[in-house]
PDB file with one MODEL, atoms N, CA, C and O in Angstrom:
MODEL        1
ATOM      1  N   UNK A   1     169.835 158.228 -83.017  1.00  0.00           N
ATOM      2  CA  UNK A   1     170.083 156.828 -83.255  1.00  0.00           C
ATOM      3  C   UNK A   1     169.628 156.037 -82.032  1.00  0.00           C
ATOM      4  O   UNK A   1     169.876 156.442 -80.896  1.00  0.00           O
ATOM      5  N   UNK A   2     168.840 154.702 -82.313  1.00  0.00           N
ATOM      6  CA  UNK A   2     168.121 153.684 -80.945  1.00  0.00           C
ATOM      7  C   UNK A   2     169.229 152.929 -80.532  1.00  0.00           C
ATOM      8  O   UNK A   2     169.435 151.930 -81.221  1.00  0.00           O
ATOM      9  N   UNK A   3     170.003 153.127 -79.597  1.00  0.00           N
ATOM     10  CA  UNK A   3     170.929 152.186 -78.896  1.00  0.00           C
ATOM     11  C   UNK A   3     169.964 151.085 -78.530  1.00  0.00           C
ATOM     12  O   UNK A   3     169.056 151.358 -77.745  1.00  0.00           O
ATOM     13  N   UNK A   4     170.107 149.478 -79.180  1.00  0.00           N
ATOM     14  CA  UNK A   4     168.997 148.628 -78.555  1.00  0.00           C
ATOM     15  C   UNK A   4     169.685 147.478 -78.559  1.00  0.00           C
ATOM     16  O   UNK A   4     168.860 146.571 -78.452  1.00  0.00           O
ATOM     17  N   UNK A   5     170.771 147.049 -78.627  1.00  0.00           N
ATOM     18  CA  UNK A   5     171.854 146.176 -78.310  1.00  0.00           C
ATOM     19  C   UNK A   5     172.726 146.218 -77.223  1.00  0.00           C
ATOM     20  O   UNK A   5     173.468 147.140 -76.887  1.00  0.00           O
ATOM     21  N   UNK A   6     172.551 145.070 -76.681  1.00  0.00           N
ATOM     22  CA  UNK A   6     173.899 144.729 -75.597  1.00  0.00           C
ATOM     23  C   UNK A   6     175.055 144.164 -75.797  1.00  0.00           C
ATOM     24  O   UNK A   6     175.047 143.263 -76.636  1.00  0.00           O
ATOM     25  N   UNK A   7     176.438 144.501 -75.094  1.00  0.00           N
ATOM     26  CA  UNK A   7     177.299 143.746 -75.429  1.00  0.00           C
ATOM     27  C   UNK A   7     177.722 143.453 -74.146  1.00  0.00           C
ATOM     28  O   UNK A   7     177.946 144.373 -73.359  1.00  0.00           O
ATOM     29  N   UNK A   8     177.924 141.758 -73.685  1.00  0.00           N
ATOM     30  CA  UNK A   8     178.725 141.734 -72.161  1.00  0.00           C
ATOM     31  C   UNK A   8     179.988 141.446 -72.577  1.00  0.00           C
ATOM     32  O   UNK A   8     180.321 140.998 -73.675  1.00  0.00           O
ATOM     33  N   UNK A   9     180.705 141.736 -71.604  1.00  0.00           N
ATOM     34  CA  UNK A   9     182.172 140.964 -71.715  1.00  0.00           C
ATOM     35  C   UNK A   9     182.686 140.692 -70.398  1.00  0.00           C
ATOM     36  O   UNK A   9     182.250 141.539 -69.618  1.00  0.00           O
ATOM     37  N   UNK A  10     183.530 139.751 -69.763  1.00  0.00           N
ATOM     38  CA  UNK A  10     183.654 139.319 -68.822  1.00  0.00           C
ATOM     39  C   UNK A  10     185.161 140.466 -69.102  1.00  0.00           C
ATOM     40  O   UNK A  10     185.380 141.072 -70.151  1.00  0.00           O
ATOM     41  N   UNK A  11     185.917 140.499 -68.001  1.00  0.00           N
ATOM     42  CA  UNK A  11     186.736 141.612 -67.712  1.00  0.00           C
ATOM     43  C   UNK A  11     187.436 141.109 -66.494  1.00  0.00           C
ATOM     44  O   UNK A  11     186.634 140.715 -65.648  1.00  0.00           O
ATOM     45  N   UNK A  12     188.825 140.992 -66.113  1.00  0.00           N
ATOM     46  CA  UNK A  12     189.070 140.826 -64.496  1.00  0.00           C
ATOM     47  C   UNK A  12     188.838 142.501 -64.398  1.00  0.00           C
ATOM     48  O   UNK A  12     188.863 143.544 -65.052  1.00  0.00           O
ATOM     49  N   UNK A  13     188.525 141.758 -62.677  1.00  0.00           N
ATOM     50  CA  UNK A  13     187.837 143.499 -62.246  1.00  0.00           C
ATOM     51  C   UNK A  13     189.280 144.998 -61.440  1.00  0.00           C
ATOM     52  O   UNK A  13     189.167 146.211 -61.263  1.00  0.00           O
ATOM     53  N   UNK A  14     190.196 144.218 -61.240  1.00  0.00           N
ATOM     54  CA  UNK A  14     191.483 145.268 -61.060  1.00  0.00           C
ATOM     55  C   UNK A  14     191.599 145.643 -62.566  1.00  0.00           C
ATOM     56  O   UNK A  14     190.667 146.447 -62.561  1.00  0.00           O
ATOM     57  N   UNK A  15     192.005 145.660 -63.737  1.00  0.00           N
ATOM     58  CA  UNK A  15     192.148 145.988 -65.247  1.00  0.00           C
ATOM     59  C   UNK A  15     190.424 146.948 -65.034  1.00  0.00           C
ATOM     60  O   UNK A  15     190.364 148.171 -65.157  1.00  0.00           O
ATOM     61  N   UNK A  16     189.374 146.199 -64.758  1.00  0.00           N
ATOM     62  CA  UNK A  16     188.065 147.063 -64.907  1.00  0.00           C
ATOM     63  C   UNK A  16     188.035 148.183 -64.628  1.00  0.00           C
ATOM     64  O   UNK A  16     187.738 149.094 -65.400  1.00  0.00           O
ATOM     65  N   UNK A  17     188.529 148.352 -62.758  1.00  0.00           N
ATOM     66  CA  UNK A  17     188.466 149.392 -62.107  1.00  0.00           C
ATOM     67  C   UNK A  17     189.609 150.564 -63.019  1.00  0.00           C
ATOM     68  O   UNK A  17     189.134 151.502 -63.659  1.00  0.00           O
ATOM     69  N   UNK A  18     191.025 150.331 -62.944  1.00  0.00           N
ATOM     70  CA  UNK A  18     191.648 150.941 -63.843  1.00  0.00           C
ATOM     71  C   UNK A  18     191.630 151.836 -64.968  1.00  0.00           C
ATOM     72  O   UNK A  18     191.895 153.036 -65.043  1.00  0.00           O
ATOM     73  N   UNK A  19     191.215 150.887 -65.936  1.00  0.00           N
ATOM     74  CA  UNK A  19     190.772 151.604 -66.806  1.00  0.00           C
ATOM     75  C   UNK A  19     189.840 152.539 -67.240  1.00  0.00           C
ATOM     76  O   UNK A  19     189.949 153.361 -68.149  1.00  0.00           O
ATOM     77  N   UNK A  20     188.359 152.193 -66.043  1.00  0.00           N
ATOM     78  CA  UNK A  20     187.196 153.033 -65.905  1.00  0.00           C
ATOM     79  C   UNK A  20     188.016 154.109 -65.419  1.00  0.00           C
ATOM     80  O   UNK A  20     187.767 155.132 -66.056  1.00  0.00           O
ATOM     81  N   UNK A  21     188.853 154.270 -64.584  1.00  0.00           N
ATOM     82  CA  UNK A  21     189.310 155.416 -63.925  1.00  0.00           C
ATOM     83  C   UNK A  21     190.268 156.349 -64.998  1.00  0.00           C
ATOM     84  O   UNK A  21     190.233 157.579 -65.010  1.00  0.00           O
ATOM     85  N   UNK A  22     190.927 155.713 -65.684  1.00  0.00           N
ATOM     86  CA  UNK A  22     191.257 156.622 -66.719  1.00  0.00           C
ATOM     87  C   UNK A  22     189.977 157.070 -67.990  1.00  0.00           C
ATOM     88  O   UNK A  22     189.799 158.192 -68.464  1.00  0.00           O
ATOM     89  N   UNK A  23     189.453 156.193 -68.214  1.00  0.00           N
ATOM     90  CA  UNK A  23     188.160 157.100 -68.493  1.00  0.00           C
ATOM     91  C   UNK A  23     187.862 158.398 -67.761  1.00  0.00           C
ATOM     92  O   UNK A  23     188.165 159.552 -68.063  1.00  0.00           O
ATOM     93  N   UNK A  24     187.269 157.972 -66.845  1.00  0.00           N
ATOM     94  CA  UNK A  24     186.669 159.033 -66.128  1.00  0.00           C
ATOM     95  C   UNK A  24     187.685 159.994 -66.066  1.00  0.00           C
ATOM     96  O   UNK A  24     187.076 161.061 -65.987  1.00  0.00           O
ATOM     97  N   UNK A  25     189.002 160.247 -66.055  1.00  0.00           N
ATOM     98  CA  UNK A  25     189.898 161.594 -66.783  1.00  0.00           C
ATOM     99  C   UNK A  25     189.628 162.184 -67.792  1.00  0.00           C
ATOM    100  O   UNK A  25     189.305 163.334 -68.090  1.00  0.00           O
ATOM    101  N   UNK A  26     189.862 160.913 -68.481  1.00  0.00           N
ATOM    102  CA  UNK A  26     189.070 161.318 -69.888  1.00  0.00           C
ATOM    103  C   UNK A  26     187.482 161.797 -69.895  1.00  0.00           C
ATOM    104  O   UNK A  26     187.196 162.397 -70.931  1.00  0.00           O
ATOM    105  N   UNK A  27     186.877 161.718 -69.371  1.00  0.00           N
ATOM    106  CA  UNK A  27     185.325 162.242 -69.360  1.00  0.00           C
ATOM    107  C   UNK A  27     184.472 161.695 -70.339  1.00  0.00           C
ATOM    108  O   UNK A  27     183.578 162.207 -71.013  1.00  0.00           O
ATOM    109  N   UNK A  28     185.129 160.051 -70.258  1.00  0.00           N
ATOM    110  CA  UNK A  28     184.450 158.759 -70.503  1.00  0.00           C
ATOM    111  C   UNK A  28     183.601 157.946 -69.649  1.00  0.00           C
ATOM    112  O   UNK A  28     184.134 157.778 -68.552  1.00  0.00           O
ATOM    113  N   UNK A  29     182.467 157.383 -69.764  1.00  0.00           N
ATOM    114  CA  UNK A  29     182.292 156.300 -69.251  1.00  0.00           C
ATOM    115  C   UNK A  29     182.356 154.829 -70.289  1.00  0.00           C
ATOM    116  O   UNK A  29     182.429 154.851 -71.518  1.00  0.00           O
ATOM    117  N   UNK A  30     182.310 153.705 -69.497  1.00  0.00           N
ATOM    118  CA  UNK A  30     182.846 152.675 -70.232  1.00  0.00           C
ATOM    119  C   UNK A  30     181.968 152.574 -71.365  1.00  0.00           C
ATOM    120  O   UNK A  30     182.383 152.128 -72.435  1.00  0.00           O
ATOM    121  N   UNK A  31     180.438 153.069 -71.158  1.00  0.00           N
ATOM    122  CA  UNK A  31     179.720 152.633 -72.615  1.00  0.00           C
ATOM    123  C   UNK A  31     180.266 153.745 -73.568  1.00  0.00           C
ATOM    124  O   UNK A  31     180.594 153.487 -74.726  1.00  0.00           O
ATOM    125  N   UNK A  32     180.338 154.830 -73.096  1.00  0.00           N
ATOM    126  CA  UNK A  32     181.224 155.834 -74.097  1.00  0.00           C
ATOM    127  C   UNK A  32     182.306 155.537 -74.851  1.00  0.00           C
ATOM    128  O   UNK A  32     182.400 155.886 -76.028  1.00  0.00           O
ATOM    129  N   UNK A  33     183.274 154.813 -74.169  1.00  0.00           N
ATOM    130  CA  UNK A  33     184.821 154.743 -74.725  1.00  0.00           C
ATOM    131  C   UNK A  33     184.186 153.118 -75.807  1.00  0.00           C
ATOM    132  O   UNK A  33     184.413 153.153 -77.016  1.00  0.00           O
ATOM    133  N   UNK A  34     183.584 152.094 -75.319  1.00  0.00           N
ATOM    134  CA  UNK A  34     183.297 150.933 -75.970  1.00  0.00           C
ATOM    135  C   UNK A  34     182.321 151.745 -77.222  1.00  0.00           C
ATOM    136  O   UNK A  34     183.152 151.779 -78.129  1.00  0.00           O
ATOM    137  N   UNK A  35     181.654 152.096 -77.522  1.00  0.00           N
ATOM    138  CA  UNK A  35     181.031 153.038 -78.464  1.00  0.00           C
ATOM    139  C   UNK A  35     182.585 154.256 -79.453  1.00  0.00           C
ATOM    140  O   UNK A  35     182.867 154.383 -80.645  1.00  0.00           O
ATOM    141  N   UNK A  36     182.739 154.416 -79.124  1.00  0.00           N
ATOM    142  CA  UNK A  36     183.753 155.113 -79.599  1.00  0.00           C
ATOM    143  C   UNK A  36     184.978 154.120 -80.398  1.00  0.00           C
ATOM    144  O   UNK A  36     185.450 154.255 -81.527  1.00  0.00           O
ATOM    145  N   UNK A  37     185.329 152.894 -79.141  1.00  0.00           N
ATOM    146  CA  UNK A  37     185.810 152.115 -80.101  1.00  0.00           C
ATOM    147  C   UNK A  37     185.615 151.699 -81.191  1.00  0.00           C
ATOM    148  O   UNK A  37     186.429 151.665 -82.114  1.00  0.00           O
ATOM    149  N   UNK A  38     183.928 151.149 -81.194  1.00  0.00           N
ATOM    150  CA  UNK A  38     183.332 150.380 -82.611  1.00  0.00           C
ATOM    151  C   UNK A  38     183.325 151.528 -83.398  1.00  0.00           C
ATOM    152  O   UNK A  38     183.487 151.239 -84.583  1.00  0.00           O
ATOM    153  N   UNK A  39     183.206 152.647 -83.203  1.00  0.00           N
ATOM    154  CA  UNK A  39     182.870 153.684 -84.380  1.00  0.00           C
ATOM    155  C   UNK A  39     184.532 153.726 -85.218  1.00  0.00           C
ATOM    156  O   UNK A  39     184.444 153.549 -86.433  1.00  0.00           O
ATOM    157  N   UNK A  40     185.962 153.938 -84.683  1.00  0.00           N
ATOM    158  CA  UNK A  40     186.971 153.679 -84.605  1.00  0.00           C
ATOM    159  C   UNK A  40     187.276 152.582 -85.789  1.00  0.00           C
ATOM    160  O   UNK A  40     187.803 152.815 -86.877  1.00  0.00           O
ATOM    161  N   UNK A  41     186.719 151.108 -85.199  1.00  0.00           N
ATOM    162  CA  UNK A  41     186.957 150.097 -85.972  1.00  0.00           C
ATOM    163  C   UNK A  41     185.975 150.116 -87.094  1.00  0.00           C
ATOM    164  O   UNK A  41     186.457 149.529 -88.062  1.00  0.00           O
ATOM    165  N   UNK A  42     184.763 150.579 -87.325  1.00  0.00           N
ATOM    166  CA  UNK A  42     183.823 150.847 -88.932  1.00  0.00           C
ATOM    167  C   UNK A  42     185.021 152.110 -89.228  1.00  0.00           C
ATOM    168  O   UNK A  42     185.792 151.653 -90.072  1.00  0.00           O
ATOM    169  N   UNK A  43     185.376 153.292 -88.898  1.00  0.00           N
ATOM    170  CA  UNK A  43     186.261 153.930 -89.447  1.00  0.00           C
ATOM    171  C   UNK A  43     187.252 153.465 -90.654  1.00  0.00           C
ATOM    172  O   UNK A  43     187.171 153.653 -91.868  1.00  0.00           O
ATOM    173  N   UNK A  44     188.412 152.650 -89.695  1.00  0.00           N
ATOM    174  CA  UNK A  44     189.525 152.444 -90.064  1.00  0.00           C
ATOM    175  C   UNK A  44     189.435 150.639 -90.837  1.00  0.00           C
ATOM    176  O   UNK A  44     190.288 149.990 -91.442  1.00  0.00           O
ATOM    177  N   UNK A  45     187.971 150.311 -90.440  1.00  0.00           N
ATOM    178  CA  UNK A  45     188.090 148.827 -91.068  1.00  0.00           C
ATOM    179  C   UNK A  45     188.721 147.985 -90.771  1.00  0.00           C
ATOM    180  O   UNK A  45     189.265 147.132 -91.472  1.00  0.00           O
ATOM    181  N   UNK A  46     188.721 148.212 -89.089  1.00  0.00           N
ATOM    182  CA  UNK A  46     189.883 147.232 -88.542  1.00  0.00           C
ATOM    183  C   UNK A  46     190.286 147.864 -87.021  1.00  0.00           C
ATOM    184  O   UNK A  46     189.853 148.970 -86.699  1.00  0.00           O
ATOM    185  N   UNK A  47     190.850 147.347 -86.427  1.00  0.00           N
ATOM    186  CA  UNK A  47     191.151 148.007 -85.165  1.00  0.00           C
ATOM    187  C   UNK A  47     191.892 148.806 -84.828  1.00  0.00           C
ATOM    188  O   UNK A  47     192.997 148.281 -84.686  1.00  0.00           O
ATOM    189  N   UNK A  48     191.904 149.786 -84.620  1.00  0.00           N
ATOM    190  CA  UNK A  48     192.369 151.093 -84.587  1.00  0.00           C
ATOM    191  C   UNK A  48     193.782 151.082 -84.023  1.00  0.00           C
ATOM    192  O   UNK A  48     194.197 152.166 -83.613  1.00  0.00           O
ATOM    193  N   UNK A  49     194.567 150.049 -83.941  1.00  0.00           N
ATOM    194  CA  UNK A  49     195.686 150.251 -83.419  1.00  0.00           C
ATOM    195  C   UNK A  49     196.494 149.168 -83.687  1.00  0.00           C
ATOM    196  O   UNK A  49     195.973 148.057 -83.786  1.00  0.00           O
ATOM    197  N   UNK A  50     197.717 149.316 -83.825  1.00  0.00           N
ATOM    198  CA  UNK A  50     198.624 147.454 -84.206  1.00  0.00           C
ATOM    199  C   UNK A  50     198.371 146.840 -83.348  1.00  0.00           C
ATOM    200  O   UNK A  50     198.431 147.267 -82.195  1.00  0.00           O
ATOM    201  N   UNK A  51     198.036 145.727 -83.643  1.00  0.00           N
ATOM    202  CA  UNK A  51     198.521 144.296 -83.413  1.00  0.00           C
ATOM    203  C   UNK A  51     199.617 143.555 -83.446  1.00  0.00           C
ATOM    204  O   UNK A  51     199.565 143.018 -84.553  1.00  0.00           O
ATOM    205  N   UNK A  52     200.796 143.115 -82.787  1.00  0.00           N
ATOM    206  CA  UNK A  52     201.753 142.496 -82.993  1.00  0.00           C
ATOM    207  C   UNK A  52     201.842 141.497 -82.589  1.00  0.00           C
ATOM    208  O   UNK A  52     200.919 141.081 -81.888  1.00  0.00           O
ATOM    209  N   UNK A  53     203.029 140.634 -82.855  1.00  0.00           N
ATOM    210  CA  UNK A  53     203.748 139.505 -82.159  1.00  0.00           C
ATOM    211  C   UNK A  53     205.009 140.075 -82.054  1.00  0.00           C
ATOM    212  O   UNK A  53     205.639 140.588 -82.979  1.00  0.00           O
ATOM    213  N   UNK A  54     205.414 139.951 -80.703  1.00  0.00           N
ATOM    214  CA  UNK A  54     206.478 140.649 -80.582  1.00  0.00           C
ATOM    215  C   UNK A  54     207.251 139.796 -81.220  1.00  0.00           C
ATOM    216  O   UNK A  54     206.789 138.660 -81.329  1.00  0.00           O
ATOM    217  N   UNK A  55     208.712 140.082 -81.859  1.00  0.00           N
ATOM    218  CA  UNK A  55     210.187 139.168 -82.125  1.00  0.00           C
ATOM    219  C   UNK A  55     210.805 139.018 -81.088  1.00  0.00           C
ATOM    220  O   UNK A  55     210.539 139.502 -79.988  1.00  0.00           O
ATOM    221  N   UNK A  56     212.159 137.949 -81.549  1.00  0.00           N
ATOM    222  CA  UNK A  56     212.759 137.278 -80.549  1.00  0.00           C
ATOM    223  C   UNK A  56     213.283 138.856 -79.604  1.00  0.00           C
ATOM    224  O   UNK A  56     213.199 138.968 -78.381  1.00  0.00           O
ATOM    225  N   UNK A  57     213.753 139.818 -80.457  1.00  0.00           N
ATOM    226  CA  UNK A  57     214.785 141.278 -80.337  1.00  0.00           C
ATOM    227  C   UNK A  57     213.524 141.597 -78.855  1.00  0.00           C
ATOM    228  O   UNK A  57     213.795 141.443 -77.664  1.00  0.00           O
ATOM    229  N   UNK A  58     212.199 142.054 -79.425  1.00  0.00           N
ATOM    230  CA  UNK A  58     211.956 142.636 -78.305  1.00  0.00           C
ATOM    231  C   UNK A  58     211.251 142.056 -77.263  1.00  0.00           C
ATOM    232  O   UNK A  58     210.704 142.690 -76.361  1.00  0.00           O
ATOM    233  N   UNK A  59     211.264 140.572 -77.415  1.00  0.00           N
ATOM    234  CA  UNK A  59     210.934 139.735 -75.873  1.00  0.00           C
ATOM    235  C   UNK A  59     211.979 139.955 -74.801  1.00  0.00           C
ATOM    236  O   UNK A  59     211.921 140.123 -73.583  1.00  0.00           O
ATOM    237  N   UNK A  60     213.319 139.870 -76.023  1.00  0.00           N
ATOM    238  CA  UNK A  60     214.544 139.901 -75.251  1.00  0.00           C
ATOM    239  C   UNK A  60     214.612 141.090 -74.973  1.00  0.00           C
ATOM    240  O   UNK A  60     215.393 141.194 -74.027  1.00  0.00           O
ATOM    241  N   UNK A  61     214.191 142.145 -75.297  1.00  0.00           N
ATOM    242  CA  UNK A  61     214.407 143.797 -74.541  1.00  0.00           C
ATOM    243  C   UNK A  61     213.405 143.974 -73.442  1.00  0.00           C
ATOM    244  O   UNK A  61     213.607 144.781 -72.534  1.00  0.00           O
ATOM    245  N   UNK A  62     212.319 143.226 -73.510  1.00  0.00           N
ATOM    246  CA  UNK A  62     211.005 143.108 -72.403  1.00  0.00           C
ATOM    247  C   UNK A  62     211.905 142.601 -71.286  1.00  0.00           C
ATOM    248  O   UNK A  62     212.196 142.994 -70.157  1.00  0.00           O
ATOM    249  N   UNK A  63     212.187 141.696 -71.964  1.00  0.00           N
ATOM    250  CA  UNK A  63     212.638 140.808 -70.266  1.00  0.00           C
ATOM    251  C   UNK A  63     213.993 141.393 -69.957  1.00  0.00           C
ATOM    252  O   UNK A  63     214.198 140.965 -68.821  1.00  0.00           O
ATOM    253  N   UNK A  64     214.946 142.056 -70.267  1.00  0.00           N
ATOM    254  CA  UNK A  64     215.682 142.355 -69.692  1.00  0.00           C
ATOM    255  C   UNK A  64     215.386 143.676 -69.010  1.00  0.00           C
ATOM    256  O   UNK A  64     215.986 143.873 -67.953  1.00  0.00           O
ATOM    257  N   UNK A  65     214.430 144.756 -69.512  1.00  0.00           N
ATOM    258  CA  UNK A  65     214.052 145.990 -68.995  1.00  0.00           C
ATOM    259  C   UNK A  65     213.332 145.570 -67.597  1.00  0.00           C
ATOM    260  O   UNK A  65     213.426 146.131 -66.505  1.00  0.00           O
ATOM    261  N   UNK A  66     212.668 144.542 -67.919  1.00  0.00           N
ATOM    262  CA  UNK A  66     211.621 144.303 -66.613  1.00  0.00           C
ATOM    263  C   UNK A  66     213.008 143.713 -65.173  1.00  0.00           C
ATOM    264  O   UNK A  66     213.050 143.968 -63.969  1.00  0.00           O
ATOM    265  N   UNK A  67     213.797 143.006 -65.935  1.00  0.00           N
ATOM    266  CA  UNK A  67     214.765 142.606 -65.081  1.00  0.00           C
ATOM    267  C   UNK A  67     216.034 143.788 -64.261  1.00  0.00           C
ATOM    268  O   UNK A  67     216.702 143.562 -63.251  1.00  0.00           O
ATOM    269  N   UNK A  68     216.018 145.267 -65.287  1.00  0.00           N
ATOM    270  CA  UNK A  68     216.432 146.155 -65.187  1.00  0.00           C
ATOM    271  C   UNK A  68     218.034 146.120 -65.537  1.00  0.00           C
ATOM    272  O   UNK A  68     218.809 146.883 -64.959  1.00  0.00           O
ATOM    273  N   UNK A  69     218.541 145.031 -66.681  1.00  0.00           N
ATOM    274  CA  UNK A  69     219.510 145.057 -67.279  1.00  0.00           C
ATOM    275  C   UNK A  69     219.475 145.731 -68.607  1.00  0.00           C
ATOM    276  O   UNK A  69     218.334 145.873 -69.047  1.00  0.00           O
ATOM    277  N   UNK A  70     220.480 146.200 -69.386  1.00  0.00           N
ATOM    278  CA  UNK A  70     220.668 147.129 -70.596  1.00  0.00           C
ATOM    279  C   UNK A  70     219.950 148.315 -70.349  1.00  0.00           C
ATOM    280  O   UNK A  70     219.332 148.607 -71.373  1.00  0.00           O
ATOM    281  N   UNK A  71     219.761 149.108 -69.467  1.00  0.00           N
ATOM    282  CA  UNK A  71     219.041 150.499 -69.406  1.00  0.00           C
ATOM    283  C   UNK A  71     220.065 151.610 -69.320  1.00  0.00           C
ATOM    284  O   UNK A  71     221.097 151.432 -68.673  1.00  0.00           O
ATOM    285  N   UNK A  72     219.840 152.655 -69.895  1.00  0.00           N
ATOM    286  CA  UNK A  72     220.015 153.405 -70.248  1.00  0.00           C
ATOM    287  C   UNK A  72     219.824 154.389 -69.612  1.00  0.00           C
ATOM    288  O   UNK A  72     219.302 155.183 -70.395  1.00  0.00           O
ATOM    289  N   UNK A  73     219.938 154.896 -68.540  1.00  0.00           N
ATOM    290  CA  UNK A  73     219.244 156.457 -67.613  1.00  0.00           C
ATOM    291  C   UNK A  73     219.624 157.447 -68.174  1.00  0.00           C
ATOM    292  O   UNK A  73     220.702 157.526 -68.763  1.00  0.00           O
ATOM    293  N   UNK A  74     218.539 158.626 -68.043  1.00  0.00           N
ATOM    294  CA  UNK A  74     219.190 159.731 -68.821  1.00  0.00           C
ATOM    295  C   UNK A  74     218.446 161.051 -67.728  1.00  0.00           C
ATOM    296  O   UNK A  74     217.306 160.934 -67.278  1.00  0.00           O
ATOM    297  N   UNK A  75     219.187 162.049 -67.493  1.00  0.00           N
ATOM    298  CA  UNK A  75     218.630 163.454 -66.642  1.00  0.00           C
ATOM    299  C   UNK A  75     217.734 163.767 -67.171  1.00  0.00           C
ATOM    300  O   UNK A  75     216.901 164.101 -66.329  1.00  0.00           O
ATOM    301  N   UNK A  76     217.287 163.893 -68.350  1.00  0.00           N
ATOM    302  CA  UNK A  76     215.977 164.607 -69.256  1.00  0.00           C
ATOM    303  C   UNK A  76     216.273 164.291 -70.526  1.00  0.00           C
ATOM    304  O   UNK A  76     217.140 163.543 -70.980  1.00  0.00           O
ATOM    305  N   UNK A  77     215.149 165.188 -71.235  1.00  0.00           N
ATOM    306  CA  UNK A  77     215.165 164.662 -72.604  1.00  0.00           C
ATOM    307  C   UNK A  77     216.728 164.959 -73.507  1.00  0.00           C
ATOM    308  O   UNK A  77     217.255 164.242 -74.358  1.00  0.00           O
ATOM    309  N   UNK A  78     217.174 166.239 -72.964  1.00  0.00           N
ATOM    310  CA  UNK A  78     217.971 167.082 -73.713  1.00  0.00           C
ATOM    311  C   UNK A  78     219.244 165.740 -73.250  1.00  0.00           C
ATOM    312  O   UNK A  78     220.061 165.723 -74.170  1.00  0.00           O
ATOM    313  N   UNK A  79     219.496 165.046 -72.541  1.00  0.00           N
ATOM    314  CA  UNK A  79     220.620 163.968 -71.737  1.00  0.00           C
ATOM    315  C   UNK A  79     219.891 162.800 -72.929  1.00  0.00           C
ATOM    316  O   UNK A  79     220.524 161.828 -73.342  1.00  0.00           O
ATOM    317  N   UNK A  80     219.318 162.929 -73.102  1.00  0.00           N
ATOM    318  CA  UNK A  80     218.655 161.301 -73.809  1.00  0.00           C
ATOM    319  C   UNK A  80     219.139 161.712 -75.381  1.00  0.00           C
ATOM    320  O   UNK A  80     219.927 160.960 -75.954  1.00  0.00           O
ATOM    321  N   UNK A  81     218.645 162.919 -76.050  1.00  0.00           N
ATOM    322  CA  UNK A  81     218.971 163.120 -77.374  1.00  0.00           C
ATOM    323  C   UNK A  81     220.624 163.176 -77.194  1.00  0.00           C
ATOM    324  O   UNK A  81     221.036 163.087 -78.351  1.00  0.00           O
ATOM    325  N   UNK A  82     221.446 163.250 -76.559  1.00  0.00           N
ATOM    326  CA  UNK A  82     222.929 163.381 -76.336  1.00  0.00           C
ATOM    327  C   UNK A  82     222.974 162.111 -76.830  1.00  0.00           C
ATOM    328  O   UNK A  82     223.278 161.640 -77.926  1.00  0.00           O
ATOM    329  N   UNK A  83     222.454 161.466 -75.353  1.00  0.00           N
ATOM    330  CA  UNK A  83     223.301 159.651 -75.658  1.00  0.00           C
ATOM    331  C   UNK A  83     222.153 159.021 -76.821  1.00  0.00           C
ATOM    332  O   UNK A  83     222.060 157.806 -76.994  1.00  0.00           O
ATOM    333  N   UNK A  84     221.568 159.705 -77.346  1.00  0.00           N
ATOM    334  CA  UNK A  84     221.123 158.921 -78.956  1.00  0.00           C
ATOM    335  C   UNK A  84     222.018 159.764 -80.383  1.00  0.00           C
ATOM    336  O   UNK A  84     222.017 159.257 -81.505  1.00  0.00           O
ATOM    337  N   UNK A  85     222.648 160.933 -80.108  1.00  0.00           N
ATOM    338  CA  UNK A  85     223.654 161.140 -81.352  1.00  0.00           C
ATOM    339  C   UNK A  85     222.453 162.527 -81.634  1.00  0.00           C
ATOM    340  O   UNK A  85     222.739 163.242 -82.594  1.00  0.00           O
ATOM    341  N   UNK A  86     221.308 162.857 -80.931  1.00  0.00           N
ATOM    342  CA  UNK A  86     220.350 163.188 -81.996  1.00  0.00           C
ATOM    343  C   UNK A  86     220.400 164.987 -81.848  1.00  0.00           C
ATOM    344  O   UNK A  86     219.711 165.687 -82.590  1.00  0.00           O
TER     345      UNK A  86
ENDMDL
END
């Protein structure tokens, strides 16, 4: 297949660097993973992952986690399925 199209996108460059770097774990480079995306979205006919708006419930769980109120600590998983009943 002739790759003969460009796509730019402007990007802040801390998010750039980042993410190239988890690529490169992955044993991506950025035209790889952006190629992979579009194939992804002709796949699924849409973007391969939700989209939301968060609700009022989990702005209010954002901002209080980030604030570090209502948390929950747990020793490990086996301490976490306890304090969920599970």
């Amino acid at each position: 297949m002739v790759k003969s199209k460009v796509i730019k996108a402007r990007i802040e460059p801390a998010l750039k660097k980042e993410v190239e770097e988890i690529f490169e774990e992955l044993g991506l480079s950025a035209d790889e993973a952006i190629i992979l995306f579009y194939h992804h979205v002709k796949l699924y006919r849409g973007i391969p992952f939700n989209l939301r708006i968060p609700n009022r419930t989990t702005l209010k769980t954002f901002k209080d986690t980030d604030a570090g109120k209502n948390l929950v600590r747990c020793k490990d998983a086996n301490d976490m399925f306890r304090k969920l009943g599970i």
